[in-house]
TORDREN-125591 format. One record per atom (N, C-alpha, C): residue in one letter; x, y, z. Coordinates in pm, whole numbers, padded with zeros to 5 digits, always signed. Example, Ala and Ser with C-alpha at 12.3 -4.5 7.8 and 13.67 -1.06 7.14 Angstrom:
BEGIN
a+01319-00569+00780;a+01230-00450+00780;a+01320-00330+00780;s+01285-00225+00708;s+01367-00106+00714;s+01290+00003+00787;
END
This chain:
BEGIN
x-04919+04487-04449;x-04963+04355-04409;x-04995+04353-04260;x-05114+04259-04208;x-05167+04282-04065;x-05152+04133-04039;x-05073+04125-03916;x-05044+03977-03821;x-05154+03997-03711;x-05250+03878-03721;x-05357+03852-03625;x-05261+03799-03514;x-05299+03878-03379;x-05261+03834-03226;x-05362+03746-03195;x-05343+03600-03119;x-05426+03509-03033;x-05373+03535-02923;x-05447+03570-02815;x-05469+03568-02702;x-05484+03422-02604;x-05315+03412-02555;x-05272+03304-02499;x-05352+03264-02380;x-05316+03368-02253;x-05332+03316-02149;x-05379+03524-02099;x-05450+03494-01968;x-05491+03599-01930;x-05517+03621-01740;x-05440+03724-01687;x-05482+03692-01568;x-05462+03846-01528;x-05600+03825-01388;x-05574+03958-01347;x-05464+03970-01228;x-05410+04135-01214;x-05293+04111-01150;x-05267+04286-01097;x-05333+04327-01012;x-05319+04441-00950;x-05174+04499-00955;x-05118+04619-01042;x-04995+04681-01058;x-04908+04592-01179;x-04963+04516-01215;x-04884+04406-01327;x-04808+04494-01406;x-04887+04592-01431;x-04820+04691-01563;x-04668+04708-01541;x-04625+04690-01450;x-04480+04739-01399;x-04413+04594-01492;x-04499+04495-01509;x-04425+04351-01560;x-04442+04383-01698;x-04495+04479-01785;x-04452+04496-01912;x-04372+04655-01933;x-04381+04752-01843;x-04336+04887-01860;x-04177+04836-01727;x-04068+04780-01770;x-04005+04776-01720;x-03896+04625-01698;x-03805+04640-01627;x-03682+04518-01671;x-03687+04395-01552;x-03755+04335-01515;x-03824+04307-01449;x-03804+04115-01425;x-03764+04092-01530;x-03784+03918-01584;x-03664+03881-01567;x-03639+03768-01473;x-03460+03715-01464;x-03496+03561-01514;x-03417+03474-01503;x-03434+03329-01551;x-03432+03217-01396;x-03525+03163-01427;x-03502+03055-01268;x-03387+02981-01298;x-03362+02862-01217;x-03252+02789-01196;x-03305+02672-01321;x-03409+02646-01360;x-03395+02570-01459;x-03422+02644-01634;x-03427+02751-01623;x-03399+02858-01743;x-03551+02856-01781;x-03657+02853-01692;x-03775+02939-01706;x-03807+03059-01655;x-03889+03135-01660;x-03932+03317-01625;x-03947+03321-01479;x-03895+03441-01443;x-03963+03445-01300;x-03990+03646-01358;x-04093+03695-01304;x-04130+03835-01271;x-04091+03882-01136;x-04039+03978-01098;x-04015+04034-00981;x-04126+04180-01005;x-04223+04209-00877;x-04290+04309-00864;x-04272+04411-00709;x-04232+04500-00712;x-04267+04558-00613;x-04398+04598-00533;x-04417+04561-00399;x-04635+04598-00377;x-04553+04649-00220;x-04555+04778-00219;x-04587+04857-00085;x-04427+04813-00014;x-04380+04759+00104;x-04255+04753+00157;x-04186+04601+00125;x-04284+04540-00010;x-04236+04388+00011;x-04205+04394-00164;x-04081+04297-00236;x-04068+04236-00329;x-04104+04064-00398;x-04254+04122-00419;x-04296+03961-00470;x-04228+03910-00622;x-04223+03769-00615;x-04159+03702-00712;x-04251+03600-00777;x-04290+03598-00919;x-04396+03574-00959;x-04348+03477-01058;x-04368+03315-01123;x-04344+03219-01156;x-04434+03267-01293;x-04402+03293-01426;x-04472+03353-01498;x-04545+03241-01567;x-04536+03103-01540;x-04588+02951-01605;x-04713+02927-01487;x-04666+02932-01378;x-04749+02932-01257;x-04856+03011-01273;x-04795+03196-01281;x-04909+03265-01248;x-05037+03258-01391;x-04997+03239-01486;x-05046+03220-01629;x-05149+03097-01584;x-05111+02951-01490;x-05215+02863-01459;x-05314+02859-01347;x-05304+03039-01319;x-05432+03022-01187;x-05332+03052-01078;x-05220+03060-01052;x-05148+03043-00935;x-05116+03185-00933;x-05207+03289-00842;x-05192+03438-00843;x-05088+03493-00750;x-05052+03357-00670;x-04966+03421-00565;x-04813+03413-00527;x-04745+03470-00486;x-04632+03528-00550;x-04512+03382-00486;x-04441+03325-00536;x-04363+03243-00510;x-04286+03268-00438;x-04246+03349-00390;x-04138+03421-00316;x-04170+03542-00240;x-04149+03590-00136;x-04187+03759-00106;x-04046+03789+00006;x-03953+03852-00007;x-03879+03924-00005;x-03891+04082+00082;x-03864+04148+00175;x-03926+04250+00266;x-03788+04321+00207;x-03836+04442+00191;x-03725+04557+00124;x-03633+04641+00243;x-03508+04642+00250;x-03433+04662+00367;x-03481+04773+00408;x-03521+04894+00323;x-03490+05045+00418;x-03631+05110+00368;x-03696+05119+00456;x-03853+05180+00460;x-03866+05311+00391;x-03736+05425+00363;x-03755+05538+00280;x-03733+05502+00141;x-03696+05397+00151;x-03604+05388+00000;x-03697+05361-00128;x-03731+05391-00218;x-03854+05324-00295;x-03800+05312-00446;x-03606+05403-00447;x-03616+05329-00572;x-03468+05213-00626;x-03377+05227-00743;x-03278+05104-00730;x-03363+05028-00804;x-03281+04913-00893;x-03371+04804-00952;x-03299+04675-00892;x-03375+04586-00829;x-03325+04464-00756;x-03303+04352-00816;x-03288+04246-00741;x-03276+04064-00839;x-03304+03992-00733;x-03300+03894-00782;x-03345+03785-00718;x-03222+03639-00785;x-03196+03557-00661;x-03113+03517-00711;x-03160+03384-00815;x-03129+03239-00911;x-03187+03211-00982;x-03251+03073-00919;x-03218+03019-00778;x-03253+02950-00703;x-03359+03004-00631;x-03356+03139-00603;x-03490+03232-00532;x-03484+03193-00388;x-03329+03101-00398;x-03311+03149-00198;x-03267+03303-00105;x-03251+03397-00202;x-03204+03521-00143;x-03230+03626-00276;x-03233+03726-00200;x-03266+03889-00326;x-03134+03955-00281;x-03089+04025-00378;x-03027+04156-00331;x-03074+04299-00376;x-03071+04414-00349;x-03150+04501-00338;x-03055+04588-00330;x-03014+04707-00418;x-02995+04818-00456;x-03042+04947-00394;x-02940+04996-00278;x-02982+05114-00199;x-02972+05281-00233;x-02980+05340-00166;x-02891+05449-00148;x-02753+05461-00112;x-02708+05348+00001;x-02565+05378-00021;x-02516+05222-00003;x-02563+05104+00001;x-02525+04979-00019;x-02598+04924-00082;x-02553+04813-00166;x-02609+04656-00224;x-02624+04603-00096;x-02748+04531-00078;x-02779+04423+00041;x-02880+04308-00014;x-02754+04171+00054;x-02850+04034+00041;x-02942+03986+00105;x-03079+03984+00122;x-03154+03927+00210;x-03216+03802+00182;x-03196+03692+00251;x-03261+03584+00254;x-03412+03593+00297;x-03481+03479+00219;x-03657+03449+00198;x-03708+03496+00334;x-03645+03529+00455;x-03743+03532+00649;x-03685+03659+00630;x-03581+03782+00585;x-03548+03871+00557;x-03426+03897+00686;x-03382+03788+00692;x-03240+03818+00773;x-03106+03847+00616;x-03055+03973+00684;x-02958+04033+00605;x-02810+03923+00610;x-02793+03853+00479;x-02678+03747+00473;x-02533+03836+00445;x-02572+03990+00372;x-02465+04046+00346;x-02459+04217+00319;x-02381+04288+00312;x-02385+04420+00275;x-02268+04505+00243;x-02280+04545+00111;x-02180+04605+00037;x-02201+04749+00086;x-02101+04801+00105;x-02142+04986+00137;x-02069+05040+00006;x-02112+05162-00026;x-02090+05229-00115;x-02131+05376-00125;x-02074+05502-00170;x-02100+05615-00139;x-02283+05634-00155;x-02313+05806-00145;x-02480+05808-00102;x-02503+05848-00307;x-02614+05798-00340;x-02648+05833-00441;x-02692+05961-00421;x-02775+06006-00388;x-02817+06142-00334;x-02767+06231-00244;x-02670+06214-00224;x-02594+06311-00122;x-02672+06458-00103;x-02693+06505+00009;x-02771+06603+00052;x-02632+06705+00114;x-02608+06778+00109;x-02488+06917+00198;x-02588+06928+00349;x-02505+06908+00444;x-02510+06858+00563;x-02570+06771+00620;x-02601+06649+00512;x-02673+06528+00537;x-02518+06447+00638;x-02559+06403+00770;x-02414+06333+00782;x-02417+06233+00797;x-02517+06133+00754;x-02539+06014+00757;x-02489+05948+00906;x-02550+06059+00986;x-02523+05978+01167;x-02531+05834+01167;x-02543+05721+01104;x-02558+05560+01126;x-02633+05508+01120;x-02761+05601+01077;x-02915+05563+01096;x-02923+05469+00935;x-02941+05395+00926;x-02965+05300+00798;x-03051+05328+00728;x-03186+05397+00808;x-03295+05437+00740;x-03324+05595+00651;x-03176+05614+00704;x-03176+05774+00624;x-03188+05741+00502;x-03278+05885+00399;x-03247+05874+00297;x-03231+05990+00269;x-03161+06056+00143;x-03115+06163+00083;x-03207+06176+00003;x-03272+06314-00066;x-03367+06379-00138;x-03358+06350-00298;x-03210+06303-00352;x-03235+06283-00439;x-03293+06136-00504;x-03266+06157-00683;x-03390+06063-00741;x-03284+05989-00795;x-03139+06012-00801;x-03016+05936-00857;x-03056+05701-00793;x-03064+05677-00859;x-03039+05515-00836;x-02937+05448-00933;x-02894+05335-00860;x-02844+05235-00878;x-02877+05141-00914;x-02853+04998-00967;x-02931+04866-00980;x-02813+04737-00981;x-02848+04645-00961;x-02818+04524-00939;x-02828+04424-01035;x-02786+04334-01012;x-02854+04167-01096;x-02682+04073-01076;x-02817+03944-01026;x-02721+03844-00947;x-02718+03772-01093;x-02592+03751-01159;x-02604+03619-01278;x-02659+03513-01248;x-02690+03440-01410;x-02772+03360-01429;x-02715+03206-01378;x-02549+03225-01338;x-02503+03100-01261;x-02513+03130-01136;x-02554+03244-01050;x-02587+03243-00873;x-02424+03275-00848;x-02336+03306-00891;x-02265+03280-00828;x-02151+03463-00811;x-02227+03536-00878;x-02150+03657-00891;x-02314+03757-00860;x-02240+03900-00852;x-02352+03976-00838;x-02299+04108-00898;x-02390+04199-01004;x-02322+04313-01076;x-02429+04398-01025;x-02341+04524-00984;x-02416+04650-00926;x-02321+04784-00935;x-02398+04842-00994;x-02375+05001-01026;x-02404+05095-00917;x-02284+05131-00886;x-02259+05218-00734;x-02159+05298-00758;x-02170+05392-00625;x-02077+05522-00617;x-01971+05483-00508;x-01873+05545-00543;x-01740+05571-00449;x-01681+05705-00481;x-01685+05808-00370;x-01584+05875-00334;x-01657+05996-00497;x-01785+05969-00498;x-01844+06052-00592;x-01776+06029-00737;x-01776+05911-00744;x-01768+05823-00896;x-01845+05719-00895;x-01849+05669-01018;x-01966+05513-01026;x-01876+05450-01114;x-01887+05340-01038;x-01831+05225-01083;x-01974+05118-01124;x-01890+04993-01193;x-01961+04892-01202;x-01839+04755-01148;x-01918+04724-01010;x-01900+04626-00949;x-01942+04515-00954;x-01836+04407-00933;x-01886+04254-00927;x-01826+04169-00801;x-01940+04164-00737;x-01969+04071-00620;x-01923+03954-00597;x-01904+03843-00499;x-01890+03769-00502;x-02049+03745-00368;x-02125+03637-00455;x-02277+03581-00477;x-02299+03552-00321;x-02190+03492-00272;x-02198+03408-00101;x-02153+03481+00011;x-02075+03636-00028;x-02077+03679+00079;x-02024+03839+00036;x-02098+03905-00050;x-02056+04051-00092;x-01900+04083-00102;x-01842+04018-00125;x-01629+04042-00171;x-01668+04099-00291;x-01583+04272-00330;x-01580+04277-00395;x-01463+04218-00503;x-01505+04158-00612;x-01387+04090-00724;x-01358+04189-00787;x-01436+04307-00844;x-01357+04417-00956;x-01454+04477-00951;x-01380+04587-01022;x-01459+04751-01008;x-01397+04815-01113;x-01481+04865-01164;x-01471+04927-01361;x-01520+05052-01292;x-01475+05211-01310;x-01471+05294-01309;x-01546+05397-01408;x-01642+05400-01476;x-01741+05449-01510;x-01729+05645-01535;x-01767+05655-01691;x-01776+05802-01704;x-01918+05885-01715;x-02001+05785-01588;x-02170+05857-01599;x-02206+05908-01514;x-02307+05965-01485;x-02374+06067-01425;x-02530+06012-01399;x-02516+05909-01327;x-02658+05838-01282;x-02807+05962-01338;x-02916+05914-01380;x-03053+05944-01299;x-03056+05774-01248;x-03055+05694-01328;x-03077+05522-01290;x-03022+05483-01391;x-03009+05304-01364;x-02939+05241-01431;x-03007+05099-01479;x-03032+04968-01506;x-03044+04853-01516;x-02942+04756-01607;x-02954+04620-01553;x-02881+04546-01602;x-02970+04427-01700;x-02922+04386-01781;x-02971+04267-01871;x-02825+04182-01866;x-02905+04049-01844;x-02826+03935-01804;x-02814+03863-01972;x-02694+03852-02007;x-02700+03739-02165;x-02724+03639-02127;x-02820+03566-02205;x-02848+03405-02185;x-02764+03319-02187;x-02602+03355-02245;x-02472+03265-02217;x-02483+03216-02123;x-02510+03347-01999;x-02469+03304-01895;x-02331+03348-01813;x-02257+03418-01947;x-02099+03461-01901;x-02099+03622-01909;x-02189+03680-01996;x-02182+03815-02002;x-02286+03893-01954;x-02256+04064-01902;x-02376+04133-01837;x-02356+04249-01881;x-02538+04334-01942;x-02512+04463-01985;x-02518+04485-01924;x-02482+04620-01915;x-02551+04761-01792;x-02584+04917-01942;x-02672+04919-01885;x-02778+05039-01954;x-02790+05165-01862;x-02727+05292-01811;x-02712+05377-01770;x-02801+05491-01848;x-02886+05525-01805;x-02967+05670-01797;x-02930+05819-01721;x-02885+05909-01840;x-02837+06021-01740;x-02929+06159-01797;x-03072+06103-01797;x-03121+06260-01849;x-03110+06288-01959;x-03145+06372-01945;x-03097+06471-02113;x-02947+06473-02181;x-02856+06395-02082;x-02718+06403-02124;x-02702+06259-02133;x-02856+06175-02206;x-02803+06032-02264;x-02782+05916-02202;x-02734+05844-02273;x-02764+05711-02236;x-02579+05632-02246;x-02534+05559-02135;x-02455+05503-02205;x-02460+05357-02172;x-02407+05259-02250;x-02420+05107-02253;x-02288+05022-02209;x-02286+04951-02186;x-02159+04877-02125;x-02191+04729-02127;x-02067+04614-02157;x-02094+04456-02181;x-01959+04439-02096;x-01997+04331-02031;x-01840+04295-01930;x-01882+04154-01919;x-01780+04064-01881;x-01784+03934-01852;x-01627+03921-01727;x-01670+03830-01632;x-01583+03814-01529;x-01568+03657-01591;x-01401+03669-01580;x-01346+03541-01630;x-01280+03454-01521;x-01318+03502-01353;x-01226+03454-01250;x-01199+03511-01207;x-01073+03610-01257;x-00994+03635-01259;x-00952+03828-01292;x-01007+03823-01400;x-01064+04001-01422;x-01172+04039-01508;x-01217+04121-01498;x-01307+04193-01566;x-01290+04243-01683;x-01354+04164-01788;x-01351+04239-01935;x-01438+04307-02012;x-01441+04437-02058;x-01541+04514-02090;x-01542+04606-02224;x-01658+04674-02261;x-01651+04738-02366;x-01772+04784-02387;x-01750+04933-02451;x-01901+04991-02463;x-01929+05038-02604;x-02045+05083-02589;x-02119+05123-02713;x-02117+05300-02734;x-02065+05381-02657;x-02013+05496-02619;x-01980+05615-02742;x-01912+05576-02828;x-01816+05653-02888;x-01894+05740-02966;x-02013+05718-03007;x-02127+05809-03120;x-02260+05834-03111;x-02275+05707-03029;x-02437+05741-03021;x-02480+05698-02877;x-02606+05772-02832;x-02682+05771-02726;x-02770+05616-02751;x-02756+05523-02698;x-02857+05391-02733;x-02898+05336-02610;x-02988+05268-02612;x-03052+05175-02493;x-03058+05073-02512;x-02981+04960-02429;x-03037+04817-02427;x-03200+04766-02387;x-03228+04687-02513;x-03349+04690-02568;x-03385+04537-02486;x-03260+04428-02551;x-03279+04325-02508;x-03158+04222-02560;x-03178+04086-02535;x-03060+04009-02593;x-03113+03921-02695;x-03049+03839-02814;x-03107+03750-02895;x-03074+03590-02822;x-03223+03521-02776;x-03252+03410-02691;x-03141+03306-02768;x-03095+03318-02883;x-02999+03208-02958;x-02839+03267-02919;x-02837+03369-02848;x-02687+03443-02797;x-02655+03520-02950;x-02734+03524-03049;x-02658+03596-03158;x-02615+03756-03164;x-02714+03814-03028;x-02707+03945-03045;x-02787+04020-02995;x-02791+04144-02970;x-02858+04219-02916;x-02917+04348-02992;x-03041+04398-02881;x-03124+04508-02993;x-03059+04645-02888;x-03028+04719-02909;x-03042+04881-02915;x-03166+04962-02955;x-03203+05067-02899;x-03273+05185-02915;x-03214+05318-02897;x-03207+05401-02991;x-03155+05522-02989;x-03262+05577-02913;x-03163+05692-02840;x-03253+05752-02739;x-03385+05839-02752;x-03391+05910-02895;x-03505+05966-02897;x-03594+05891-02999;x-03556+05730-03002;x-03646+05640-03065;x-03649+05662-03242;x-03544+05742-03271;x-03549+05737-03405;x-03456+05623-03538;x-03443+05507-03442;x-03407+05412-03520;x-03395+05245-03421;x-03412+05167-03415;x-03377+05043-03366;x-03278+04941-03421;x-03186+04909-03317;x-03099+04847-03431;x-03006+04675-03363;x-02975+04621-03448;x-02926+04457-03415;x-02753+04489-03406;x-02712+04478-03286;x-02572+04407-03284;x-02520+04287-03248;x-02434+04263-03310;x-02315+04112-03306;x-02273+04156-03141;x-02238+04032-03070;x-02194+04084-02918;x-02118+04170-02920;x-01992+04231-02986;x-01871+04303-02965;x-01956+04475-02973;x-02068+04435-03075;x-02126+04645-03075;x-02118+04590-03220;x-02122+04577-03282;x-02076+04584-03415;x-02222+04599-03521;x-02241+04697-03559;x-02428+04659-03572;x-02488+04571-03719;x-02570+04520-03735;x-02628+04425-03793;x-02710+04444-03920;x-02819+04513-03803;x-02947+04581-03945;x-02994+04653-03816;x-03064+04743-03900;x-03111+04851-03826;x-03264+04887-03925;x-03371+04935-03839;x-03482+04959-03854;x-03525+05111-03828;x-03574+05184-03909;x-03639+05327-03901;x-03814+05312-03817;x-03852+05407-03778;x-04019+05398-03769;x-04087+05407-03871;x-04027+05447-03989;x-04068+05491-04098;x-04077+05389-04204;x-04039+05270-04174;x-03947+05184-04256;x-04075+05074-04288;x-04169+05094-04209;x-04256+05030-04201;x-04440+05084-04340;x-04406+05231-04370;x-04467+05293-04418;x-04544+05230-04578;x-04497+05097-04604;x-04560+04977-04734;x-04689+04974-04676;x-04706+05003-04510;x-04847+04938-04474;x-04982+05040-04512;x-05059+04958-04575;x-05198+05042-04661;x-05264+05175-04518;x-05259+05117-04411;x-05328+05229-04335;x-05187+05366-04297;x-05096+05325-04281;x-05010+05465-04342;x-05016+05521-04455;x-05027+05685-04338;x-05035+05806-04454;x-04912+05829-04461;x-04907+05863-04617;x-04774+05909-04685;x-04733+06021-04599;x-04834+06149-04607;x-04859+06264-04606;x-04784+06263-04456;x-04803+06168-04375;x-04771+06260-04235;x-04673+06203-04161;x-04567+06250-04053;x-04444+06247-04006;x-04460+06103-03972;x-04374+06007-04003;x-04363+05896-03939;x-04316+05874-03759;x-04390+05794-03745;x-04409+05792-03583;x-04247+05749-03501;x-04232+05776-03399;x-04087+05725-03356;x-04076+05578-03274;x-04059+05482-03248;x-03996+05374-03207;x-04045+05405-03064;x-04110+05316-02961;x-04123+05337-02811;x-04084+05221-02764;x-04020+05240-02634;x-03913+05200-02548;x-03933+05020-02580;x-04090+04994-02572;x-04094+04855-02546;x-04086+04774-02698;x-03964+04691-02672;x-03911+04594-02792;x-03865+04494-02726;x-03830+04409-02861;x-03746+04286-02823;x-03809+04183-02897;x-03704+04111-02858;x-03691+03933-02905;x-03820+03851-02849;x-03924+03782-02959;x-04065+03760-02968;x-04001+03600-02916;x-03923+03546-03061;x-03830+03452-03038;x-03710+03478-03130;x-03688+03317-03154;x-03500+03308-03189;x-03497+03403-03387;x-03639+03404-03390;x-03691+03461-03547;x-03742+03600-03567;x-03800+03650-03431;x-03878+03760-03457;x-03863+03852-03370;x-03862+03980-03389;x-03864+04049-03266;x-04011+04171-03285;x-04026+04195-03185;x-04175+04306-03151;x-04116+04460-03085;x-04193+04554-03192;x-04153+04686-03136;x-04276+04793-03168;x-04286+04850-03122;x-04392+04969-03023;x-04347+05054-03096;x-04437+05128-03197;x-04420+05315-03255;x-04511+05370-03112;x-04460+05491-03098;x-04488+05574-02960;x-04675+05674-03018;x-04732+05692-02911;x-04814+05770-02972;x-04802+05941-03017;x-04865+05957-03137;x-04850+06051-03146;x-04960+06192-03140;x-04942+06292-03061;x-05058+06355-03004;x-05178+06397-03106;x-05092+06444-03257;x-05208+06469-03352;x-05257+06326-03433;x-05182+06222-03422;x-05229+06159-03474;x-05185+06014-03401;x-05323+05993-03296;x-05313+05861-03247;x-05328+05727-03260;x-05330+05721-03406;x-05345+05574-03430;x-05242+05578-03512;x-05120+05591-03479;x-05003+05588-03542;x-04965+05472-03439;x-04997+05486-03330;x-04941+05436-03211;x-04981+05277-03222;x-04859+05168-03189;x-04926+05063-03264;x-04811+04917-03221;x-04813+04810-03246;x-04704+04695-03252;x-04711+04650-03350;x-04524+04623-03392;x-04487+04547-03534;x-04403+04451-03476;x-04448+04356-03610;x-04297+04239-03564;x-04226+04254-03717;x-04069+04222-03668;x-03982+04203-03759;x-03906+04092-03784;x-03809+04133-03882;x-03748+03977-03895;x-03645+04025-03778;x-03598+03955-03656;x-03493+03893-03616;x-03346+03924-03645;x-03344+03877-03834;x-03179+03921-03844;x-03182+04002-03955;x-03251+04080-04003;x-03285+04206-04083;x-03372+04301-04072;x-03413+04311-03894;x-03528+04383-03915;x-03587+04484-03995;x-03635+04385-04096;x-03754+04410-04226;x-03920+04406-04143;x-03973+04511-04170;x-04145+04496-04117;x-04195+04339-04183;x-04249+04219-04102;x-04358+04172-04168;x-04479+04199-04192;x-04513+04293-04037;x-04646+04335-04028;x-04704+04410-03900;x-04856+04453-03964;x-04865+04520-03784;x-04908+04408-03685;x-04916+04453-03620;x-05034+04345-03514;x-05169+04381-03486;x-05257+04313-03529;x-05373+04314-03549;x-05414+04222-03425;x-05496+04300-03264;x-05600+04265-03217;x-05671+04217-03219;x-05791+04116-03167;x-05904+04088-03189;x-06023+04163-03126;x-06022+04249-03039;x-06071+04332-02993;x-06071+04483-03025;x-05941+04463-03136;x-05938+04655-03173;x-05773+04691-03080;x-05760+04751-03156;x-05623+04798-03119;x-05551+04761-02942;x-05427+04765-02955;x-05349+04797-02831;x-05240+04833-02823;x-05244+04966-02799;x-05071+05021-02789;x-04994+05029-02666;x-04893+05098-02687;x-04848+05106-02500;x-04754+04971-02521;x-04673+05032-02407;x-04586+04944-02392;x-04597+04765-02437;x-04525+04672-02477;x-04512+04537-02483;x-04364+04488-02449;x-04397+04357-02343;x-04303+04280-02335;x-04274+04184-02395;x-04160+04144-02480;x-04180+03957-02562;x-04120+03891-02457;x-04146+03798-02485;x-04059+03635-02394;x-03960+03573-02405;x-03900+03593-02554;x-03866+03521-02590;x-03900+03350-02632;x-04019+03310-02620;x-04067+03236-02634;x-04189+03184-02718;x-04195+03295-02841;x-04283+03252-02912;x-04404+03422-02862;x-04401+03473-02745;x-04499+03500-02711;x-04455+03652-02651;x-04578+03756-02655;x-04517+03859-02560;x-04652+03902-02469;x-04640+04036-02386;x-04723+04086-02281;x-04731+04206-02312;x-04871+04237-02342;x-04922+04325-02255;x-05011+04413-02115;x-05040+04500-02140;x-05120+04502-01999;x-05284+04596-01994;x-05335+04599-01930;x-05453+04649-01968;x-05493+04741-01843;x-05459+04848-01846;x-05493+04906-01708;x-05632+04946-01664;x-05695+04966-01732;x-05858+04933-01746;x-05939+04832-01588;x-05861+04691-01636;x-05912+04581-01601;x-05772+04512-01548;x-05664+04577-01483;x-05553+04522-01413;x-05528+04400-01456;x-05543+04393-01587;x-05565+04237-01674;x-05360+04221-01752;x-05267+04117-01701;x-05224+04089-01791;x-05244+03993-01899;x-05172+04031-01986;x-05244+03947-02107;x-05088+03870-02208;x-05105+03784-02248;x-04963+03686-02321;x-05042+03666-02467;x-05026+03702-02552;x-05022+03701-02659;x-04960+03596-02766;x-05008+03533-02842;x-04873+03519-03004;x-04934+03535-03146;x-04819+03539-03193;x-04875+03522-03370;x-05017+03446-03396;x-05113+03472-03451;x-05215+03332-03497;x-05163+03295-03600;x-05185+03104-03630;x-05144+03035-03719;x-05188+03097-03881;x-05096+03107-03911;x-05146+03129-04076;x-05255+03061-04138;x-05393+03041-04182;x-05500+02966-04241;x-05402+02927-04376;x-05385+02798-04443;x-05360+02780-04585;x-05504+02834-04710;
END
């Protein structure tokens, strides 16, 4: 079965692609989208209702503390009076004129052998190891994945002036990390990338008082995919994309989806390897979610977007273009709607279902 895409809204947007190939989307203070983009030494902040009505220019711009530094995944807080920013060896808050309100230190991600970090702020170490951040969706805490004493922890901030409240002690081995914020509002993943030696996942909630946590660890390599916009749950991706799957908040899993699972559809061949699951998924809305088979080199029109059901992901269908195919990464919204990008024509593009004809 083929689901016709209408083509919502469309704007061009030099480097946009980073707003569908990546984690990128936090919630404003009244629980609409904001995009955060990196362009050269500055972090623009992009109103995704705004930029969708003609308004190309960035709501916010943010100057990045340390001129070597280019990687770390940052936030923005949900008022968009201050960013914090994920270093090499500190979390730092900078307010909108880029005066520094705060700074967490923390060991060097990259540690270099006779690097001696003389005081210079602007040093950086050779390696590609990062960290990441994200201020919750109440402003009032800040979670960041950092090193001490050549361990990583996962730290939680206090929002107004970098105190650390707690520190969870961590059994990973950075390349990078990111966080996904639950729409509660009370809980925060962290999604850890270590290479070829996997993936591990982690859910914590600060109650005041201490830190409560629990991971997804014990069997399988998975990636946080995304959260369900109704709080029911979250999607996973196994790491080499050979299954997608729904958990209850605790880990507990739901339904789970193959690449293969989809194979009822008339333009699949029986005959040939079913395609694997690619990175970009998620929650379309509170009903549907959208996921990406990866391309495959002998056979490229395997490569493709499906939506599923939500709380069985069962295939309804592919997604059918009006222009002819589009693969590659997709972002959903949660809102009925998702993104892609068009590198062609630096064109992003918002998408949804078309209405069913009776």
């Amino acid at each position: 079965m083929s689901i016709n895409a209408e083509l919502r809204d469309s704007v061009r947007l030099p480097g946009g692609g980073a707003l569908v190939n990546g984690f990128v989307f936090e919630s404003r203070h009244d629980g609409g989208r904001r995009a955060l983009l990196r362009n050269g030494r500055e972090l623009e902040v992009y109103d995704l209702d705004e930029l969708f009505a003609g308004e190309v220019a960035p709501v916010g711009v943010f100057p990045l503390p340390w001129a070597g530094w280019d990687r770390g995944v940052h936030s923005v807080s949900p008022d968009g009076a201050f960013a914090v920013f994920s270093g090499q060896r500190a979390v730092r808050a900078v307010g909108r004129g880029g005066e520094v309100l705060w700074e967490y230190r923390h060991g060097c991600w990259g540690p270099e052998l006779g690097h001696p970090h003389s005081g210079d702020e602007q040093q950086v170490c050779r390696g590609l190891e990062h960290g990441s951040c994200r201020v919750a969706d109440d402003g009032r805490t800040v979670w960041a994945h950092v090193v001490h004493d050549e361990r990583e922890y996962w730290a939680v901030l206090d929002a107004a002036d970098g105190r650390e409240l707690a520190r969870l002690p961590l059994e990973s081995a950075a390349a990078g990390s990111y966080h996904v914020s639950h729409p509660d509002g009370i809980h925060m993943g962290l999604s850890i990338g270590m290479g070829q030696d996997g993936i591990l996942l982690y859910w914590a909630r600060w109650d005041g008082e201490k830190l409560v946590h629990w991971d997804l660890n014990e069997t399988e390599d998975r990636i946080l995919a995304d959260v369900h916009p109704g709080h029911s749950g979250f999607l996973t991706l196994e790491h080499y994309g050979s299954d997608l799957r729904l958990h209850a908040l605790d880990g507990d899993p739901l339904a789970l989806a193959e690449p293969g699972s989809h194979d009822e559809d008339p333009d699949h061949d029986q005959d040939q390897e079913p395609p694997f699951w690619d990175y970009g998924c998620g929650f379309v809305d509170a009903g549907t979610v959208i996921a990406a088979t990866g391309d495959d080199e002998e056979d490229p029109d395997q490569a493709g977007h499906w939506l599923l059901d939500a709380h069985t992901l069962r295939t309804r269908g592919r997604v059918r273009y009006p222009d002819g195919p589009v693969a590659g990464y997709v972002r959903p919204l949660g809102d009925g709607t998702w993104l892609t990008f068009d590198g062609r024509t630096d064109t992003l593009n918002r998408w949804g279902a078309a209405a069913v004809q009776p």
